[in-house]
C-alpha positions in Angstrom: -16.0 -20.6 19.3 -13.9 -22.4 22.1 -10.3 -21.4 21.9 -8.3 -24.9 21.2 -4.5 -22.9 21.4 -2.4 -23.9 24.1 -2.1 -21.8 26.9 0.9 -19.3 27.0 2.5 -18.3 30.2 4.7 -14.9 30.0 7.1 -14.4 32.7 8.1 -11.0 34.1 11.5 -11.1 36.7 11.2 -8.0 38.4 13.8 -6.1 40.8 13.4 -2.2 40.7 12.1 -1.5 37.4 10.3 1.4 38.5 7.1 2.4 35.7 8.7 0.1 33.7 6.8 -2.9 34.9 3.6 -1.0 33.7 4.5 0.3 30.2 6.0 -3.5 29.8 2.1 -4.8 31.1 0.2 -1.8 29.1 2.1 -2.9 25.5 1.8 -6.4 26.5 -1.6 -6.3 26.7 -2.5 -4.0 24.0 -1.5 -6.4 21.2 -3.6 -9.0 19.8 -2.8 -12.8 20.1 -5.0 -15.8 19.4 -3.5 -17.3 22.2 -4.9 -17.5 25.7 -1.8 -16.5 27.8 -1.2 -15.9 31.9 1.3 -13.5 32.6 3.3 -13.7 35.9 4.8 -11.1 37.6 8.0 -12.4 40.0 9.0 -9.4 42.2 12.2 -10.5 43.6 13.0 -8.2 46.7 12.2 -5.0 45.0 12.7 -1.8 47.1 11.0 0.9 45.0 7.4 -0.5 44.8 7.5 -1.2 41.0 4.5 -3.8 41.1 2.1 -1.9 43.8 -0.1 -0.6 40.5 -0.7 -4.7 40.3 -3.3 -4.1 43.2 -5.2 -1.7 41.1 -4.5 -2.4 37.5 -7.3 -2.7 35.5 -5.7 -6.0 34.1 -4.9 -7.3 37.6 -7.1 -10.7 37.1 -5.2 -11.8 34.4 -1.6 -11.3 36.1 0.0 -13.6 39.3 2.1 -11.7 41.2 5.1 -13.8 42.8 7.0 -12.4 45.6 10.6 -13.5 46.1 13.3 -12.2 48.3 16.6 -11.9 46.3 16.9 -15.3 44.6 18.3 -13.5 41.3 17.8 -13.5 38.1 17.8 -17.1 36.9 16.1 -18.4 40.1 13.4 -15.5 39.6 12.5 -17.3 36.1 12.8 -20.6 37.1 9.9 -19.6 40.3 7.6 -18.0 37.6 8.1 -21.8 35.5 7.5 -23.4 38.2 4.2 -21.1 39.1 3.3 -21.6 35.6 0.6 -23.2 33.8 1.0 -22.7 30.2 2.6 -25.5 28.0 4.5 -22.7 26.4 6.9 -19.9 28.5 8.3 -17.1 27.6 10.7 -14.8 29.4 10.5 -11.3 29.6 12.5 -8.9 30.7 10.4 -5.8 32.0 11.4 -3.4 30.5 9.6 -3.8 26.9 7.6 -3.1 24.2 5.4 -5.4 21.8 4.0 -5.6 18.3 0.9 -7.5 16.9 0.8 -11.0 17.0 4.1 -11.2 18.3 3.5 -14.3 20.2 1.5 -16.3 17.5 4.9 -15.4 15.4 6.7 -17.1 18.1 4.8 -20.1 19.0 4.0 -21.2 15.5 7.9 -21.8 15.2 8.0 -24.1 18.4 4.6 -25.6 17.3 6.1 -26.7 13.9 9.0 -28.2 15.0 11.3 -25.8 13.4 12.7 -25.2 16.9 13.0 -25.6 20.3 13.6 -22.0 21.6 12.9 -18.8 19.7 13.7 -15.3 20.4 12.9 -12.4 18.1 14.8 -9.7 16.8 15.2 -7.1 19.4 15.4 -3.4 18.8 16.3 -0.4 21.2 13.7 1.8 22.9 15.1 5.4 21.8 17.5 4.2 19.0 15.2 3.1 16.1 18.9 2.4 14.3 20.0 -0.3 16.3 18.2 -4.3 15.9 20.4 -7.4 17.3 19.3 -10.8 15.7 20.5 -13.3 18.4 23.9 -13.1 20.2 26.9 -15.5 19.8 30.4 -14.9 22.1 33.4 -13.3 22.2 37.1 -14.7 23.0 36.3 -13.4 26.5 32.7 -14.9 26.4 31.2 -11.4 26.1 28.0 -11.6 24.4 28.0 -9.8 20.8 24.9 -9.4 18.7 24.3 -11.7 14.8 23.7 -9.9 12.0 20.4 -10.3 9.9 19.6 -13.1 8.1 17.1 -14.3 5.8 13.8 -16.4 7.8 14.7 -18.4 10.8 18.4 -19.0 12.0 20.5 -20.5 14.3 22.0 -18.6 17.3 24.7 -19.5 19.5 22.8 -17.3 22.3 19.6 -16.5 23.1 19.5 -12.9 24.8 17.3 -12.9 27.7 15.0 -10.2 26.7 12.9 -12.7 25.4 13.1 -16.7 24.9 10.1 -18.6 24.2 10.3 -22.2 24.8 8.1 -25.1 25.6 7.7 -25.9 29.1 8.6 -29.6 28.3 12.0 -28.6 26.9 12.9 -26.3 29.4 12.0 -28.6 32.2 14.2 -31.4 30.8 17.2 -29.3 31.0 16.7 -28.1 34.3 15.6 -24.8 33.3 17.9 -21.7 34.1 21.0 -22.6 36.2 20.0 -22.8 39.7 23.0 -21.9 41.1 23.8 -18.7 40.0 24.1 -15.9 42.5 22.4 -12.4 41.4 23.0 -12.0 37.5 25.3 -12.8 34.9 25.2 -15.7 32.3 22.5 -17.5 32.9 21.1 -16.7 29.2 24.4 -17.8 28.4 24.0 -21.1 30.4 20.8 -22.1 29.1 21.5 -21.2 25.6 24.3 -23.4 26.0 22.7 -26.3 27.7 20.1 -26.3 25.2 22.3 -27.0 22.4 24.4 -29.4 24.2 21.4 -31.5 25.2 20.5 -32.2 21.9 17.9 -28.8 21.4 17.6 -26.4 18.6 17.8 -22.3 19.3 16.7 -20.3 16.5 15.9 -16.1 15.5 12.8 -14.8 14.0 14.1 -12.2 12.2 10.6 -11.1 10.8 9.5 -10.1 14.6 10.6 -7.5 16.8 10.7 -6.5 20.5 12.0 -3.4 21.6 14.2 -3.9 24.7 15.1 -0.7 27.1 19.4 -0.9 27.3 20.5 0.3 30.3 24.0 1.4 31.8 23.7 0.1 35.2 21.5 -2.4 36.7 18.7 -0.8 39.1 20.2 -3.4 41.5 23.6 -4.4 42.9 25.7 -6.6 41.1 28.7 -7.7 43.0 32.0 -9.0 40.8 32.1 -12.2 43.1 28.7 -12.8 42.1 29.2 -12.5 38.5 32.7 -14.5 38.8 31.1 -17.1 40.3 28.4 -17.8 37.9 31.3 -17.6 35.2 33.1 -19.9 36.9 29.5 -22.4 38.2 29.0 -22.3 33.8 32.6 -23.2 32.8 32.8 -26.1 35.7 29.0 -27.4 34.5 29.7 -27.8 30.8 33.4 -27.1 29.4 36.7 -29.0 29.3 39.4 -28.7 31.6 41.2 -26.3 28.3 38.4 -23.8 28.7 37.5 -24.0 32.9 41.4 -22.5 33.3 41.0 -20.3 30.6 37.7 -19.1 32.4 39.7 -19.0 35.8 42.3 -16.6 34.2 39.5 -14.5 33.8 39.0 -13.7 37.2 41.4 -11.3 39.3 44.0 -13.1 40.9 43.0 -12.9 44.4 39.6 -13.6 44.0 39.5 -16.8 41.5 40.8 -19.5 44.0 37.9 -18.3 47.0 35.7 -18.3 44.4 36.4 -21.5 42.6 36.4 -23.2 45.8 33.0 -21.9 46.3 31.7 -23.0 43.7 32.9 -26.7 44.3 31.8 -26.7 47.4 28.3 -25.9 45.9 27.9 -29.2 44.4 28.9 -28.5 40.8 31.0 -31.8 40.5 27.8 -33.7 40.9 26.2 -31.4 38.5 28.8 -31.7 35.9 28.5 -35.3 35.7 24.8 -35.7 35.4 25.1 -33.1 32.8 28.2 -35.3 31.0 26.0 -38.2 30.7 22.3 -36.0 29.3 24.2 -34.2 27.1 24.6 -35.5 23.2 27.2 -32.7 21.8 30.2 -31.6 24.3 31.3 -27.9 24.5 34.0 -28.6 21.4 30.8 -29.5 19.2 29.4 -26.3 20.2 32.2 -23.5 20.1 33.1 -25.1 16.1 29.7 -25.1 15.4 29.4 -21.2 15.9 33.1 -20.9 14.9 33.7 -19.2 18.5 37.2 -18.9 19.1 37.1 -20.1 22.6 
């Protein structure tokens, strides 16, 4: 019998994950799914060889290995998007393990209409105790994890880890920010663009990834960088209230260079094409999820 599913594209950012690229692959692909799925594999600028087992893996047809040279995070997701073929996407960080039928779980929520974006309950490889449900934000816009609730549910963020979302929706909101320098908030930004644009974001409680937490990045992360995308996400979708309380944020004799930079990168133009798309402003959003913000 033909298989009539849509196509699911799974996409891997990679930068110095060591084995974990295989053990992510090795679960991946020894789950069952009724979906047909491509996986993609965007190394960008690794330095310790994590995808050379690609040229020997015994799975090797059915995964597209991207090279990239230090794009970051968001722009690492948006080239496996781009690359992709699938009607549906999800995002994977590589550093995880899977259950059965995860992805039918998944899918059948975005296929129903229930939701635009869906991420699953996500566990801790090596602490069986811990399970986040979906993130929503601090008064300092630090992320900080929902507790459990009964069938599907609204979340103010969706972690990273894992977001599955149909290519249509992700393309009419521009995908992840394309500004952002290295890492930091671009989960944050898209989660918040989403909802802002008129899109849904929901938990499945009932399914679970298992995500490796990690002290420190494999990979530098300067504080300019992360400022700066802080700063690139306050300028793109808040009021003037919230862009100075985002400033204050900053050290002192780093916000100004930075804020300039970030003008100077074009996000007036961007702000205003994302005033006029949006249907909810950033008050809509921070009272909806009761964010003291």
């Amino acid at each position: 019998m033909v298989n009539t599913n849509p196509v699911v594209s799974i996409i891997f950012p990679v930068k110095n994950e060591g084995e974990n690229v295989k053990k992510t692959l090795d679960s991946l692909f020894s789950f069952e799914t009724n979906y047909p799925i491509e996986v993609i594999v965007v190394d960008d600028g690794s330095t310790d060889s994590c995808c050379d087992f690609l040229t020997n893996y015994d799975k090797k047809n059915h995964v597209k290995l991207i090279q990239s040279n230090g794009i970051g995070a968001a722009n690492a997701r948006n080239l496996g998007a781009k690359n992709a073929s699938g009607e549906f996407l999800i995002f994977c960080d590589a550093h995880l393990e899977f259950e059965n039928m995860w992805i039918d779980q998944l899918i059948k929520c975005l296929v129903s209409g229930k939701t635009d974006a869906v991420i699953p309950a996500i566990g801790s490889i090596g602490n069986p105790e811990f399970i986040g449900y979906g993130q929503t934000l601090k008064p300092n816009l630090r992320i900080k994890w929902n507790e459990i609730q009964n069938n599907l549910f609204e979340t103010a963020v969706l972690p990273g880890a894992c977001i599955a979302i149909p290519k249509a929706v992700f393309e009419d909101v521009g995908g992840f920010e394309t500004g952002f320098k290295t890492w930091g908030y671009e989960d944050i930004e898209l989660s918040i663009k989403l909802w802002l644009f008129g899109y849904r974001c929901h938990v499945h409680p009932n399914v679970k990834i298992l995500h490796l937490f990690r002290k420190a990045h494999p990979y530098k992360v300067s504080y300019e960088d992360f400022s700066y995308n802080l700063l690139r996400l306050a300028f793109s979708h808040f009021n003037s209230f919230r862009i100075k309380k985002c400033k204050k944020m900053i050290m002192p004799d780093k916000s100004s260079t930075i804020e300039s930079q970030v003008r100077k990168d074009g996000v007036k133009k961007q702000r205003a094409a994302y005033f006029l798309k949006r249907k909810y402003d950033d008050d809509w959003y921070f009272k909806k999820f009761n964010i003291d913000f």
